[in-house]
VEXLO-57169 format. One record per residue (C-alpha): residue number from 1; residue in one letter; z negated, y negated, x negated. Coordinates in Angstrom, 2 decimals. Layout:
<fitis>
FITI;seq;type;w;v;u
FITI;NUM;a;Z;Y;X
...
</fitis>
This chain:
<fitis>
FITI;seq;type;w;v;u
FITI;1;x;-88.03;-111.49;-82.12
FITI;2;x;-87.78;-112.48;-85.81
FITI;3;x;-91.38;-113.41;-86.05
FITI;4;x;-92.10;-110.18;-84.63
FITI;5;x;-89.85;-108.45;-87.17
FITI;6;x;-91.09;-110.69;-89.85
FITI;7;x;-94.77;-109.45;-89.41
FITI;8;x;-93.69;-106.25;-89.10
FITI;9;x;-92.09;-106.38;-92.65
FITI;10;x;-94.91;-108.42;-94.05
FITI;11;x;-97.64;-105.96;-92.62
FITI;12;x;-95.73;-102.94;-94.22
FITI;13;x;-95.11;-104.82;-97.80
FITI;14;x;-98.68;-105.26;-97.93
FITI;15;x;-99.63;-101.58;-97.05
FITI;16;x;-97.11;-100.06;-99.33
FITI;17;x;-98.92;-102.04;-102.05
FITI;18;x;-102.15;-100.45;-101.43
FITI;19;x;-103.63;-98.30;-103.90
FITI;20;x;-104.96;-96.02;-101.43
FITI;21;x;-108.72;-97.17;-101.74
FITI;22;x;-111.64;-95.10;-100.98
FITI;23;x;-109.67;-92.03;-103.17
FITI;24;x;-112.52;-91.10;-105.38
FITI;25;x;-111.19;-87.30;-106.15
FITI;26;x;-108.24;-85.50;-107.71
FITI;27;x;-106.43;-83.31;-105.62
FITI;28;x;-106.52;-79.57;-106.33
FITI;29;x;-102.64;-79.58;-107.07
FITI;30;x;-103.24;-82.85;-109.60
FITI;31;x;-106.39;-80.35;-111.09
FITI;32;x;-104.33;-77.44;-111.70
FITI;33;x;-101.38;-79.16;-113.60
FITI;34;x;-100.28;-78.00;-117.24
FITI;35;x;-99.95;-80.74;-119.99
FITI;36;x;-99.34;-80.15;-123.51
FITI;37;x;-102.09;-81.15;-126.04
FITI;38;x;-101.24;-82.49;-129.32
FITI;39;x;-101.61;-78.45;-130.46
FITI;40;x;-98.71;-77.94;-128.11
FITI;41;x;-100.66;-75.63;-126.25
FITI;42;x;-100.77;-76.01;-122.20
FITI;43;x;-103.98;-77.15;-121.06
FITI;44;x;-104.46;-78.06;-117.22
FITI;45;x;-105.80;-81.68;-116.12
FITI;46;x;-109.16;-80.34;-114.80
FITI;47;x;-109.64;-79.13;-118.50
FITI;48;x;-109.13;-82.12;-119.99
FITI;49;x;-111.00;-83.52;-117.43
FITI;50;x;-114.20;-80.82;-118.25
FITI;51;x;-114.00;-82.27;-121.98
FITI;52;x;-114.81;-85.54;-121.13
FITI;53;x;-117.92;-84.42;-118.65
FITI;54;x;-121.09;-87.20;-118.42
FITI;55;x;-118.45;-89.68;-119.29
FITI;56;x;-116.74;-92.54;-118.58
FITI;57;x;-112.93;-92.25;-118.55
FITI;58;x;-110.23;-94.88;-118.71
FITI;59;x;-106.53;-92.39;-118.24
FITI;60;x;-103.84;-94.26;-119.93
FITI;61;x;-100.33;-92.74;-118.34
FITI;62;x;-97.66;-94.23;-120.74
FITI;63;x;-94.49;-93.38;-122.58
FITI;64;x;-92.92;-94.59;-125.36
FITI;65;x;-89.78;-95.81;-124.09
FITI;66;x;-91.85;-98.19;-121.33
FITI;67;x;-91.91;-101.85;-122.88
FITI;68;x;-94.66;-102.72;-120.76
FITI;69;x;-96.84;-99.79;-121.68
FITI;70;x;-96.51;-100.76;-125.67
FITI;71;x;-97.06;-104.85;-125.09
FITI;72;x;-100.38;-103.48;-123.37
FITI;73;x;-101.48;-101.43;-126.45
FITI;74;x;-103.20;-104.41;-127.73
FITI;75;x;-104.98;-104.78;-124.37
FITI;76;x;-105.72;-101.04;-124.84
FITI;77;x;-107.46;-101.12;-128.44
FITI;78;x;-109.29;-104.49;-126.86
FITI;79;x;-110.68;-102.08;-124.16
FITI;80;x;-111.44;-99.74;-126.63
FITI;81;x;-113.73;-102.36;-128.94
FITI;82;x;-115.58;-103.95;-125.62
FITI;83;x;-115.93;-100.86;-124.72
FITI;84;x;-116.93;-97.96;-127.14
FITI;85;x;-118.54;-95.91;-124.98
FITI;86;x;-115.91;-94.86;-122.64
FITI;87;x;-113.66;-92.30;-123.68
FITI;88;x;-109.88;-92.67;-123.49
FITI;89;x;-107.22;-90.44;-122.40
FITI;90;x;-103.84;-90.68;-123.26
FITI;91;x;-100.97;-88.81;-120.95
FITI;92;x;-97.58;-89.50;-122.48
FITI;93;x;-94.48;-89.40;-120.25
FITI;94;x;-92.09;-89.69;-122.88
FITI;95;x;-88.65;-87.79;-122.67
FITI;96;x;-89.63;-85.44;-125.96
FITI;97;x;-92.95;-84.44;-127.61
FITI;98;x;-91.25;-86.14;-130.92
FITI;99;x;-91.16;-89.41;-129.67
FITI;100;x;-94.93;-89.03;-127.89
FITI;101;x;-95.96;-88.30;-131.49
FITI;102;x;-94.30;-90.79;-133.46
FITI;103;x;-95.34;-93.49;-130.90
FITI;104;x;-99.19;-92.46;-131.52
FITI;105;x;-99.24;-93.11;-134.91
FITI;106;x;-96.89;-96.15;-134.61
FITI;107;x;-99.19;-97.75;-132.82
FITI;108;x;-102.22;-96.47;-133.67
FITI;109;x;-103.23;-94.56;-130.50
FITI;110;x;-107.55;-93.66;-130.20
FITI;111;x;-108.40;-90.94;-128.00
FITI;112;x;-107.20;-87.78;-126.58
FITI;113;x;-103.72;-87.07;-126.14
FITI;114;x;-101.46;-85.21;-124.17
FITI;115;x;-97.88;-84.79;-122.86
FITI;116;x;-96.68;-84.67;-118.88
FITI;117;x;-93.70;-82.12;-120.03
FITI;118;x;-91.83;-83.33;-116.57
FITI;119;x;-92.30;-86.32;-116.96
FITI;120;x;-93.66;-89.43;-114.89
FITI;121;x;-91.42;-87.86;-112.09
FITI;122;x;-92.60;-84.20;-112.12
FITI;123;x;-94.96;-82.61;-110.30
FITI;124;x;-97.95;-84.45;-112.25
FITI;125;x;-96.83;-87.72;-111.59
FITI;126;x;-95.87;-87.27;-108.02
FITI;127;x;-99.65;-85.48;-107.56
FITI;128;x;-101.26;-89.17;-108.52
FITI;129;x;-98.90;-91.08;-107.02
FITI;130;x;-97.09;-92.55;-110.61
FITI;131;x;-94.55;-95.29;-108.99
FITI;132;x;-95.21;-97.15;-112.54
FITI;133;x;-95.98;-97.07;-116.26
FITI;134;x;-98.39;-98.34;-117.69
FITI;135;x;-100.76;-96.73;-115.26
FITI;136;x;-105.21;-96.70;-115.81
FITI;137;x;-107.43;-94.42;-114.00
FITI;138;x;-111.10;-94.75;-114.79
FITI;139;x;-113.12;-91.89;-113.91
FITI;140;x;-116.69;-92.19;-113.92
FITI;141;x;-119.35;-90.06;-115.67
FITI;142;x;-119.62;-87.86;-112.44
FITI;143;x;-115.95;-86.85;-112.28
FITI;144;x;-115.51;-88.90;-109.40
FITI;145;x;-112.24;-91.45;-109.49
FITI;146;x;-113.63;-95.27;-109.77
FITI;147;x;-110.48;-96.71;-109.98
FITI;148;x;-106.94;-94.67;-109.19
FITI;149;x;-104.49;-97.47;-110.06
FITI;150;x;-104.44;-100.28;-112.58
FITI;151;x;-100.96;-101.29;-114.48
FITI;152;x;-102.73;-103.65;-116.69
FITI;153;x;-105.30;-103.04;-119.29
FITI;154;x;-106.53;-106.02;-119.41
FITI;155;x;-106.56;-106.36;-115.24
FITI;156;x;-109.93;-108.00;-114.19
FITI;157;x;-110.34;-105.00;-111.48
FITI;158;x;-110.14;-102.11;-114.56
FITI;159;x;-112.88;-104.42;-116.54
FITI;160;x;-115.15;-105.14;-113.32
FITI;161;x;-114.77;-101.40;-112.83
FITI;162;x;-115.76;-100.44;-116.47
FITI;163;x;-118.46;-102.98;-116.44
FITI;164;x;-119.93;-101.69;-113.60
FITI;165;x;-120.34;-97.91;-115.18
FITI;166;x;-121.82;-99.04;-118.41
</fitis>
């Protein structure tokens, strides 16, 4: 009986892990969501999405107040130099637009920015699934998702991934 509980617990771990491969598209309710450009006005994710059209897209979902999203800035602006081509999308969770903006040009933040006004536990981040900061998506030059879940910017699955749509 315990082995069969054992697997049981084992076989569940290892699905609740899963980054739900084989999602390669945005739901409509992730689409329609309002974030707050650095303009303060709302813009919705498909938007910001349609700006970066015929390209590549590493999503960087971070706050301010998340230790592990600002030791992997460094990784970030390493991306950014291996890989010029790709542009980069910032979505900050932080707790108030005066902290998101202070923390971009603390550290020195390249791309496109915008704030999740709900946070990483509103109705954006439950629509892509945000269990953890610092999150990458990569979408590729066709809109399509390529990779829905990295925490690490320096992960060998988001560089195999970016590699691969060069």
């Amino acid at each position: 009986m315990k082995k069969i509980l054992f697997l049981f617990v084992a076989v569940t771990a290892l699905l609740s892990c899963s980054d739900k491969p084989g999602k390669t598209e945005f739901s409509k309710q992730t689409l329609s969501e309002k974030l707050v450009g650095l303009d303060e006005v709302s813009i919705t994710f498909d938007e910001i999405l349609k700006r970066h059209e015929g390209s590549t897209v590493v999503i960087d979902v971070w706050a301010s107040w998340c230790p592990d999203c600002v030791k992997g800035f460094p990784a970030v602006a390493a991306l950014q130099k291996e890989f010029p081509e790709v542009d980069y999308v910032f979505l900050s969770a932080d707790k108030t637009t005066a902290s998101w903006k202070e923390a971009i040009a603390k550290y020195d933040l390249q791309g496109d920015h915008y704030y999740i006004a709900d946070g990483m536990k509103g109705s954006f981040g439950k629509s892509i699934t945000l269990d953890w900061i610092p999150r990458y998506i990569v979408v590729d030059k066709t809109g399509k998702i390529a990779l829905f879940k990295a925490i690490e910017a320096d992960a060998t699955e988001l560089i195999t991934v970016l590699k691969k749509l060069k």
